[in-house]
C-alpha positions, 0 to 999 in steps of 0.5 A: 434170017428165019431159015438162018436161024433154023439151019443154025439150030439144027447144028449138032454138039459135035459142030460147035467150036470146042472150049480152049483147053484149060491151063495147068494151074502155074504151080503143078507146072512148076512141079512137073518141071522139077520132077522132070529135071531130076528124073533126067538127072538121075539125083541132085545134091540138095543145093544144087536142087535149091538153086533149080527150084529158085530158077523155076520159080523165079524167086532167088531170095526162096529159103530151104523151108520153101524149097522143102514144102515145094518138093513135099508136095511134088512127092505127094502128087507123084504117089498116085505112080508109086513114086516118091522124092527121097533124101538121104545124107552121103556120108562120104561129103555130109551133104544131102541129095535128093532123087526119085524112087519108084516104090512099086519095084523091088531094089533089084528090079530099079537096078535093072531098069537103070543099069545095064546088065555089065553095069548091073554085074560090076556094080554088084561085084563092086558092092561085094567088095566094099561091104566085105568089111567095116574097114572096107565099107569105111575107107572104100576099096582100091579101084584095081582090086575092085576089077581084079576081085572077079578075075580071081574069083571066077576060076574059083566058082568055075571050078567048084561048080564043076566039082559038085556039079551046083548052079551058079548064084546070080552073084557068082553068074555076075562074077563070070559076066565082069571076068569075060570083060577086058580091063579097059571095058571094066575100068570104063564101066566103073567110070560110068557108075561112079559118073552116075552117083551108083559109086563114089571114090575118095581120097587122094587114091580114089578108092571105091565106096557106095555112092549118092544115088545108091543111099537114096535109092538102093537102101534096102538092097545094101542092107541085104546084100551087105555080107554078114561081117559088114 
């Protein structure tokens, strides 16, 4: 018993048994749940988040007012990432929704992140188009004319270019980039802009207007991009 007792003193801190890892307090793991279904999809209509936020913590009859304090301090934990939940109100619907905004990157870096560089120089062709005008930014433009803007408009920057011997914008770089697209490449990525809530369509001729996600993400970007007229 003696030498039994001495061999088990000699044992150094690295052969004991490590403590089970402690678990993440039930709340947090809630939060990072929600986080992690919102980042997946991209943004959320507010009810539709209300009815998430019901299912994971398994409470049906939780009002809006728990709902908010539950996504308040969800955005707060995430500020030490430079992330926040944002809202914003579509107006095109009324309803509000909901998404993640990372704070550390400018709007055009979040539009490089997310989109790929045809996506990128539609979208911004598009958002040429619908902030040309109020009339334009109220009503949307015509899904057509949103394609067919680039095509008609490249030959023209093609050609001054050329007379005055300038480099290309990063808009008219963008222009070009839509123009050597095929209508069906084109048709198909305004598609997937308008599935993902960077682009909206209404009315029975479903003309093209901002959409959910870029209110909630892309304010500042709009703001500067918009042409003076808008």
């Amino acid at each position: 018993l003696d030498m039994a007792a001495k061999k088990k003193s000699k044992l150094s801190p690295a052969d004991e048994p490590e403590a089970p890892p402690r678990a993440a307090p039930v709340a947090d793991t809630r939060r990072h749940c929600f986080i992690q279904a919102l980042l997946a999809r991209g943004y959320m209509e507010l009810d539709e988040a209300l009815a998430l936020y019901r299912e994971i913590v398994e409470n049906f009859d939780a009002t809006m007012r728990d709902f908010t304090a539950f996504w308040g301090a969800a955005s707060r934990s995430l500020m030490i990432l430079d992330l926040e939940i944002r809202t914003a109100k579509y107006d095109y619907d009324g309803k509000q929704y909901l998404a993640v905004v990372n704070n550390a990157q400018t709007d055009v870096t979040k539009l490089a992140t997310r989109l790929s560089p045809e996506q990128i120089a539609l979208f911004r062709v598009a958002l040429d188009e619908i902030l040309k005008t109020d009339d334009a930014a109220t009503r949307g433009v015509d899904f057509m004319t949103a394609i067919n803007y680039a095509c008609t408009s490249s030959q023209e920057i093609l050609t001054q270019g050329e007379k005055q011997g300038t480099q290309m914008t990063q808009l008219e770089k963008q222009t070009l980039t839509v123009a050597r697209m095929n209508s069906k490449e084109r048709e198909q990525t305004l598609l997937e802009l308008v599935k993902d809530g960077w682009l909206g369509q209404i009315g029975a001729e479903a003309r093209l207007v901002l959409g959910p996600r870029s209110f909630c993400e892309l304010r500042a970007f709009i703001l500067e991009q918009a042409p003076e007229g808008a």
